[in-house]
Structure formats: structure tokens, C-alpha cells
VEXDREN-2710 file (C-alpha; in Angstrom, 1 decimal):
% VEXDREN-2710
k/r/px/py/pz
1/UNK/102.1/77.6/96.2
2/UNK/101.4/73.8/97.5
3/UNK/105.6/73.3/97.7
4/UNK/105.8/73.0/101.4
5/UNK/104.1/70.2/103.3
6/UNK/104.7/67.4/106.0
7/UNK/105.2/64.0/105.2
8/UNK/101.8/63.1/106.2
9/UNK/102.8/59.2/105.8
10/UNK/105.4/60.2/108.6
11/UNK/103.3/62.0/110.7
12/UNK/101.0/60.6/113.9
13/UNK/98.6/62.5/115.2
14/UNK/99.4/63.6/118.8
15/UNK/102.6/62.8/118.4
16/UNK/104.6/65.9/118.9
17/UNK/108.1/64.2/118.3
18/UNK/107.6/63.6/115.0
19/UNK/105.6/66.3/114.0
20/UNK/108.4/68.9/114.8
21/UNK/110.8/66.3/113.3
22/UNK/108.9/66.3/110.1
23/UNK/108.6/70.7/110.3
24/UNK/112.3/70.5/110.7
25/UNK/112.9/68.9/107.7
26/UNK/110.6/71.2/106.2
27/UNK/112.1/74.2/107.6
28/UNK/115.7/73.1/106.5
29/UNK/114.8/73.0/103.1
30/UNK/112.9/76.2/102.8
31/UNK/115.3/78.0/105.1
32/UNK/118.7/77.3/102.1
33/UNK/119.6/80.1/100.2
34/UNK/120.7/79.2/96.8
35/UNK/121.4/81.1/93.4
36/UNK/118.0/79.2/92.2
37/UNK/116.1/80.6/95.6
38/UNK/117.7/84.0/94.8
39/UNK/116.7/84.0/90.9
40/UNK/113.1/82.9/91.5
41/UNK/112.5/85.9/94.1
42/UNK/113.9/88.1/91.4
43/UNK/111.7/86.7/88.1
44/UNK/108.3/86.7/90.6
45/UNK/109.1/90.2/91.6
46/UNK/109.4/90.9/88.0
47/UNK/106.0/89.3/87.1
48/UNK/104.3/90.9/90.0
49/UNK/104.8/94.3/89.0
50/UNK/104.5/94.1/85.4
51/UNK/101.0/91.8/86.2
52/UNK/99.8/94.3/88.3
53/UNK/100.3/97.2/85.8
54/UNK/99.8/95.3/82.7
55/UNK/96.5/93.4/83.9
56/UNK/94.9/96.8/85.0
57/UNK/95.9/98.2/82.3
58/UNK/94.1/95.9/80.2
59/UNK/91.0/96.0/82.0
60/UNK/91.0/99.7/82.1
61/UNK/91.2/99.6/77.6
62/UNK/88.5/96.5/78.2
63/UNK/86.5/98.0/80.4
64/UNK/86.6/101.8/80.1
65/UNK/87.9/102.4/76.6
66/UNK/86.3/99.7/74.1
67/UNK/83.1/98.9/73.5
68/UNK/81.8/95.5/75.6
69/UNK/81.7/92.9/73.3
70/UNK/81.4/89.2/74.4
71/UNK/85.1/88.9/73.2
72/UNK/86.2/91.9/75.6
73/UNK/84.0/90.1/77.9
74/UNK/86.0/87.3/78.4
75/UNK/89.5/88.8/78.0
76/UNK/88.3/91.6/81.1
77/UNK/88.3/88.3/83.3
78/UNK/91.0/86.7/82.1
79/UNK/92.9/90.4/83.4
80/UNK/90.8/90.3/86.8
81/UNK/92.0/86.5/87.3
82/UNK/95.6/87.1/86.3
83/UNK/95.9/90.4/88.4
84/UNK/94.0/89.0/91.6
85/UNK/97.0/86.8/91.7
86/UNK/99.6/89.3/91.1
87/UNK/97.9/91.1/93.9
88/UNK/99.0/87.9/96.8
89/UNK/102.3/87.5/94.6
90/UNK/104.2/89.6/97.1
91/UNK/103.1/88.0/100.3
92/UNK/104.8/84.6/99.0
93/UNK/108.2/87.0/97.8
94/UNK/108.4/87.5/101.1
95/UNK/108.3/84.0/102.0
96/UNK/110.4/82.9/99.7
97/UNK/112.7/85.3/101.0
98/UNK/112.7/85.1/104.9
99/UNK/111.0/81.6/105.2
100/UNK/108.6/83.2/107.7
101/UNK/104.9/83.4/107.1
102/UNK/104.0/86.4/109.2
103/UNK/100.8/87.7/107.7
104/UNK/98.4/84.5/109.8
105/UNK/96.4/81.9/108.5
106/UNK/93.7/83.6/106.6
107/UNK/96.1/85.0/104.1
108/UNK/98.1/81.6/104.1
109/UNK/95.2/79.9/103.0
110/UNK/94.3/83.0/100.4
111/UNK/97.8/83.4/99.0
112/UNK/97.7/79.6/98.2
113/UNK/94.6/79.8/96.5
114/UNK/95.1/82.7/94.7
115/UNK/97.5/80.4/92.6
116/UNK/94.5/77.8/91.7
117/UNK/92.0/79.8/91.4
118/UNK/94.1/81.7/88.7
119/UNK/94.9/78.3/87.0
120/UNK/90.7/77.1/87.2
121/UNK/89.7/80.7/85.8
122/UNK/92.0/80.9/83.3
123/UNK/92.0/77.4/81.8
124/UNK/88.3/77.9/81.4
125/UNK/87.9/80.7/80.0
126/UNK/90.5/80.0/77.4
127/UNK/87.8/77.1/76.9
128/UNK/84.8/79.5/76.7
129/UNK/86.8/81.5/73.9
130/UNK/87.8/78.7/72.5
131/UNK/83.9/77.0/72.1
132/UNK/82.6/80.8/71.6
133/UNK/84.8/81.3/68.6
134/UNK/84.0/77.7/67.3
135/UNK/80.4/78.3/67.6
136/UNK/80.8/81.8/66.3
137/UNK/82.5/80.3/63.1
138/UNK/80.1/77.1/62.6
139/UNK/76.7/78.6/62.8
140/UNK/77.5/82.6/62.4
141/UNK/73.7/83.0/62.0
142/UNK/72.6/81.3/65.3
143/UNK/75.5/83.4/67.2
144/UNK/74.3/86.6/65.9
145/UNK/70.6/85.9/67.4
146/UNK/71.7/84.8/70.3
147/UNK/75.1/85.9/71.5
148/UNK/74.9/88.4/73.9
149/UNK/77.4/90.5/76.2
150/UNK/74.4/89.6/79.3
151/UNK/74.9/86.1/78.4
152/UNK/78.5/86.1/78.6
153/UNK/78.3/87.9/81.8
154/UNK/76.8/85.1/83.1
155/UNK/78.5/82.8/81.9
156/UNK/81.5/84.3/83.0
157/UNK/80.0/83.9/86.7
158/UNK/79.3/80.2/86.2
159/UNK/82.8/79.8/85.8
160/UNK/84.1/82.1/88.5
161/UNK/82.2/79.8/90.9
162/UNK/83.0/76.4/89.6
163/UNK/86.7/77.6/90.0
164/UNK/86.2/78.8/93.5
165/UNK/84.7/75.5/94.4
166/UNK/87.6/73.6/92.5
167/UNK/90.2/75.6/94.7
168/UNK/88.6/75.1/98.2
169/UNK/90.8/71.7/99.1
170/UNK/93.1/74.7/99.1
171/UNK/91.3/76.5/101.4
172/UNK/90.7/73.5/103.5
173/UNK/94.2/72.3/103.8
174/UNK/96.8/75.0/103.8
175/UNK/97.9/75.6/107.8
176/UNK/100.4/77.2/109.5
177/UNK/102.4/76.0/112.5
178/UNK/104.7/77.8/114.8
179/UNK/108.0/76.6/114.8
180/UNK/110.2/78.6/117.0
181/UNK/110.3/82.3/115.9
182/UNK/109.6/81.3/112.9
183/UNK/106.2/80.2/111.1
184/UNK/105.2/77.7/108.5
185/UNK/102.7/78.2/105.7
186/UNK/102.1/74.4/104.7
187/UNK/99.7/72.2/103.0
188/UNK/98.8/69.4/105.6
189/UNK/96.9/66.6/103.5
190/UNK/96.9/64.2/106.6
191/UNK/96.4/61.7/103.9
192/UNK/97.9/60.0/100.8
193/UNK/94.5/59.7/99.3
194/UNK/93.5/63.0/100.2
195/UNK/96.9/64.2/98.6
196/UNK/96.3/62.5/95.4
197/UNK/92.3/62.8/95.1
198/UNK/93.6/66.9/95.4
199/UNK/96.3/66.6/92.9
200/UNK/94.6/64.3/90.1
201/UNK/91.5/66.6/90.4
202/UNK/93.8/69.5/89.4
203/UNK/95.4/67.7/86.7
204/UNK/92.3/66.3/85.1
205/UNK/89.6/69.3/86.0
206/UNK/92.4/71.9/85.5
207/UNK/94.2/70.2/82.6
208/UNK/93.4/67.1/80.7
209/UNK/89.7/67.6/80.5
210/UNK/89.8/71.6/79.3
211/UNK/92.9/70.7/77.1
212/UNK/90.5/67.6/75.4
213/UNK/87.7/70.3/74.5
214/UNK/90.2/73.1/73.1
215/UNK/91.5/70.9/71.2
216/UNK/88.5/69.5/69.3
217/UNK/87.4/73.4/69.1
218/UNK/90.6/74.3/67.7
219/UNK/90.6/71.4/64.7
220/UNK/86.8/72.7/64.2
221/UNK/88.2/76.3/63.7
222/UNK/91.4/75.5/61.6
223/UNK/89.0/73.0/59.0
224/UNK/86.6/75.9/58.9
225/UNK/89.3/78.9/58.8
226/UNK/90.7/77.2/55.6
227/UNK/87.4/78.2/53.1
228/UNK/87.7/82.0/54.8
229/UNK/90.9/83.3/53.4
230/UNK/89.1/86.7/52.7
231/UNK/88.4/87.0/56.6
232/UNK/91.2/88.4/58.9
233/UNK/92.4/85.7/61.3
234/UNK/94.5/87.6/63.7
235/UNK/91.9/87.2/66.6
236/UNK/92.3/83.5/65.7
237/UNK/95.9/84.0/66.2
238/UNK/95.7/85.7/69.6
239/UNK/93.5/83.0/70.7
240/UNK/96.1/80.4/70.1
241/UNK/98.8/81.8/71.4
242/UNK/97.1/82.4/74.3
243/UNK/96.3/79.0/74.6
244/UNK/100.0/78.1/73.8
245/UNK/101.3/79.9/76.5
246/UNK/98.8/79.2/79.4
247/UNK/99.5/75.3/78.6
248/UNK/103.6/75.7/78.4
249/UNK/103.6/77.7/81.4
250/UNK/101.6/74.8/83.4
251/UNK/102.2/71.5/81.9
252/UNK/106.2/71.6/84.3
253/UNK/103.8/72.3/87.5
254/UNK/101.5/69.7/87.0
255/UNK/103.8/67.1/86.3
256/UNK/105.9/67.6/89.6
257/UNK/102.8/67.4/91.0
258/UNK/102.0/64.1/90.0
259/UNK/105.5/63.4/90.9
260/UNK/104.6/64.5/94.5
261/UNK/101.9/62.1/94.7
262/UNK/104.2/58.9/94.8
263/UNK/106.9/61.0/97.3
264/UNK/108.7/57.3/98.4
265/UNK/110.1/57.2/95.2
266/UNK/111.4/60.9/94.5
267/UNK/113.9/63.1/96.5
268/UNK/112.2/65.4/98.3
269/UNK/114.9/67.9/97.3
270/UNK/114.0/67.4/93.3
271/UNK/110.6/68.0/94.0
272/UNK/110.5/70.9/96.2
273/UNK/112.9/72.8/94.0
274/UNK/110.8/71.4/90.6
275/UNK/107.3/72.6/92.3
276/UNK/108.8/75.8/93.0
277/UNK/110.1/76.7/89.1
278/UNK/106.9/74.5/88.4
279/UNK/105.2/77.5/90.1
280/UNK/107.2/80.4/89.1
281/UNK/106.7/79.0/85.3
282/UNK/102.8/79.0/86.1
283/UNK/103.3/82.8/87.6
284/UNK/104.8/84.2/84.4
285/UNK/101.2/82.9/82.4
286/UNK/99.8/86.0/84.3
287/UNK/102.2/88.8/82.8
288/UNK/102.5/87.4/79.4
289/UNK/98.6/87.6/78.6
290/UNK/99.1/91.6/78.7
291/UNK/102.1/91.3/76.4
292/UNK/100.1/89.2/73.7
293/UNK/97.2/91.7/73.7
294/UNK/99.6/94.8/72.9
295/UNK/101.6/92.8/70.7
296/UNK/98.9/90.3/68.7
297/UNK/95.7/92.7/69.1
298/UNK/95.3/95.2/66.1
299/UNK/92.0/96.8/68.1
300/UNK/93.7/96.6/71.5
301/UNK/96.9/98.4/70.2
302/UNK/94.7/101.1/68.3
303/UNK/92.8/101.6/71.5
304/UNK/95.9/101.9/73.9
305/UNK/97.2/104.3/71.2
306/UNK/94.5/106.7/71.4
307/UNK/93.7/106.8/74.9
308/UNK/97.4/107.2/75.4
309/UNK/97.4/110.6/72.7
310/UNK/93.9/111.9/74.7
311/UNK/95.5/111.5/77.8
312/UNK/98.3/113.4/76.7
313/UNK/96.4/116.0/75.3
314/UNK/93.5/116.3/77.9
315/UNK/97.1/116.8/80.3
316/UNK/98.2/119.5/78.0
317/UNK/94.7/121.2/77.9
318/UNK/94.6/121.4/81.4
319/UNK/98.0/123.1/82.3
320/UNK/96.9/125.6/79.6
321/UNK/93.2/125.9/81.3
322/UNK/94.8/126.1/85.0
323/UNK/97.7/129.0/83.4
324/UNK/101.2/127.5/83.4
325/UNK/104.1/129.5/84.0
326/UNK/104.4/130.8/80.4
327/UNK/100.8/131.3/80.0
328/UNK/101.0/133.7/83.0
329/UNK/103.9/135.8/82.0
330/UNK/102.0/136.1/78.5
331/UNK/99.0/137.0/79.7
332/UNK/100.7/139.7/82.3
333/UNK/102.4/140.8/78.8
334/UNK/99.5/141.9/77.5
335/UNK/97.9/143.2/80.7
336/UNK/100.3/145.9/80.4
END
């Protein structure tokens, strides 16, 4: 989750000295256990499992149960990007809890940007159903032509590879180093400008920019949305709060990044412990969405409803079908 890292402005290459100096340091800070420590390990356990389930079980209604739409389109990805991360959630639990990184370097640098790539996917599409409901509302006539579940599919892709390419300075610089009996999964910038060319990208590609154009869609909908008081605006509603949340869950990350950027000035302390409740914060965005779709989505709740009661009866069906106890004493009742 980026809150590990060697002073790079410290560091000289080849020098040995100072590099296990600087991991020290490092490892002394990760290595003390502390209520805060102890209460993160429990809230990420808690949004781990509840992702997992919830997320899946939103793609399952999504994609199994309702009919595709380009709206069920973009919430089935927002599920697949929130529960990939869920998925690497528990490898950094366990770091969290030992301060060991035993799983190698591949999933160090996958666990990482699981976290990014979660942050790029989301942001954006909360963009595309931001501009797909403008555009939906502005010029209904042109979106019935030429809206199209295919379309969104593809769209959809775009975006799954611009965020890919936006996370690969994560790829690229997370590293592990053995330190002792004990290994470090870091981010080594080897570079102030590297370091803040990384961070203001995410702030302004992950943040600023896609903030700018939801907002201008959202004053577009809300002018609009006041001469439609016969229409239902509940998906409206979903949309927003769904916007809400994804940008009070990241705004405390991003700003202890840019924090991190000028690290002379800052105790290290204060920032390793703000990028790490910076982090957890940003975590939670991927059990909530679940949560808003139950709570805020008339169709989604109707849906979970019924394939819940078909479930149950389908169940029922087949104990009667494969002759339950009671069935079998009845039916030898009337054998004899």
C-alpha cells in the first residue's frame, strides 16, 4: 500500500551501510505494535471478507440474474475491480501483522497494485456513469440509437487498460529486500522526482482531473433533473452516493501522499501512520459499493429478493425430488 519505503535522499547506491541503516529505520517502524496497528488489521479483515462476498455477490445478480444493460455494465466492473482487491487484501493482513513479506516479489509488486489499479478503475468508471447518465438525460434520443451494452463493453476495456498502464510505476518500483529473517515489501523511488512525478500523477490522473469532469456532469444532471419531477431519480441517487463515498474514502490517502512528497518537512512517524488509515479508509470504498446497491437499488434489491426465494425453493424441491427422511417413511406408509 505505498506506506513503506527508503529514504531514497539518504540512500547511495552501493553503499551497503546506509542502505541497511535506512531498512532499519524502516523495519523499526513497521515492526511496533500499537492499538492503531491492532485496529487496522481488524477493520481490513472486516472489509476483506464482506468485499469478497458482497462484490461476488453483486456480480452474480449483475451478471447472472438481470438483464445486461449498459448500467449493469458498468456496476459488474465496478464489483470485478473492488473484489480483485479484496482478493490481495489478506496477503497485506498478514503484513501488517508479522512485518514479514513472505509470499516473494511478484506478489509484492501485485498486492501493491491491486490498491491502484482499484483506485484508476473505479474513479473512471464512476466518470463513465457519470458522462453516460448526463448524456443519457441531455439527448435521450441520440442515446437510444446509439447506446449499446457492446459499446459499453468496450468501453469498459479502454478503461481497464488505461488503469493498468497508470498503476505500472507500481509495478516498476515496489521491491523487497532481505533483512535478516525478516523481508521487506517497499517502494524504492531511487528518486525525489521519480517519487513525486508518481505521486502528482495519481493525484491529478486519479483525482483532480476525474473529480473536474463529474462534477460538470453532475451540475448538467441536477439543472436537467429539476424539469423531470415525474421521472424517478433514485438511480440518480445511487450514482451520487456512490461518488460521495469513493471521494471521502480517498481524498485522507491522497493528501498524505502529497505530504510524503516533501518528507524533510514531516515526521516520518505522522506519515507512515496517516498513509496507513489513508489506505485502510481507501479499502473500506470496496465494501461499501455492495452496501449502496442493496440499500439505494430498488431493481437490485427486487432481484436479490427473488433469486434468494428461488434458491430457497429450488433447495426445497430438490430434498423432496431426492426423498428426505419424511418423504421416505410416507411413501413406505403407503407401500404397505
Amino acid at each position: 500500500m505505498s506506506v513503506d519505503y527508503i529514504d531514497y535522499e539518504d540512500y547511495v547506491p552501493g553503499n551497503d551501510s546506509d542502505f541497511n541503516s535506512s531498512m532499519s529505520g524502516v523495519l523499526n517502524l513497521t515492526e511496533s505494535k500499537s492499538f492503531l496497528n491492532d485496529a487496522l488489521v481488524a477493520v481490513n479483515v472486516i472489509i476483506s471478507v464482506i468485499g469478497l462476498g458482497g462484490n461476488s455477490l453483486v456480480i452474480w445478480i449483475c451478471g447472472c440474474k438481470m438483464k445486461r444493460t449498459v448500467i449493469t455494465t458498468w456496476y459488474i466492473s465496478l464489483a470485478i475491480s473492488d473484489f480483485l482487491f479484496c482478493a490481495f487484501l489478506p496477503l497485506e493482513i498478514v503484513y501488517m501483522i508479522t512485518s514479514h513479506w513472505p509470499f516473494g516479489l511478484a506478489l509484492c509488486k501485485l498486492s501493491s497494485s491491486a490498491l491502484f489499479l482499484n483506485m484508476y478503475s473505479s474513479v473512471f468508471l464512476l466518470v463513465l456513469i457519470s458522462t453516460d447518465r448526463c448524456v443519457l438525460v441531455s439527448f435521450p434520443v441520440w442515446a437510444h440509437n446509439h447506446r449499446t451494452v457492446w459499446k459499453a463493453s468496450g468501453i469498459v476495456l479502454l478503461m481497464w487498460l488505461l488503469s493498468a498502464l497508470l498503476t505500472l510505476p507500481s509495478l516498476i518500483y515496489r521491491q523487497t529486500q532481505i533483512h535478516g529473517s525478516v523481508t521487506q515489501c517497499y517502494t524504492n523511488y531511487t528518486s525525489h522526482s521519480g517519487h513525486k512525478a508518481v505521486a502528482l500523477t495519481r493525484l491529478i490522473c486519479g483525482f483532480v482531473i476525474p473529480f473536474l469532469m463529474i462534477v460538470f456532469c453532475c451540475s448538467v444532471l441536477c439543472v436537467k433533473l429539476r424539469s423531470m419531477t415525474t421521472k424517478s431519480t433514485k438511480p440518480y441517487k445511487v450514482m451520487a452516493v456512490l461518488i460521495t463515498s469513493f471521494f471521502v474514502c480517498w481524498v485522507p490517502y491522497h493528501t498524505f501522499v502529497l505530504l510524503e512528497i516533501d518528507l524533510k518537512n514531516h515526521s516520518l512517524d505522522v506519515l507512515h501512520t496517516g498513509l496507513k488509515v489513508g489506505a485502510t479508509l481507501a479499502a473500506a470504498n470496496s465494501f461499501i459499493n455492495p452496501f449502496l446497491y442493496v440499500f439505494l437499488g430498488n431493481d437490485f434489491k427486487r432481484t436479490l429478493k427473488k433469486s434468494l426465494m428461488s434458491r430457497i425453493e429450488d433447495a426445497m424441491a430438490d430434498d423432496l425430488r431426492t426423498g428426505g427422511p419424511s418423504y421416505s417413511r410416507s411413501k413406505a406408509m403407503e407401500v404397505v
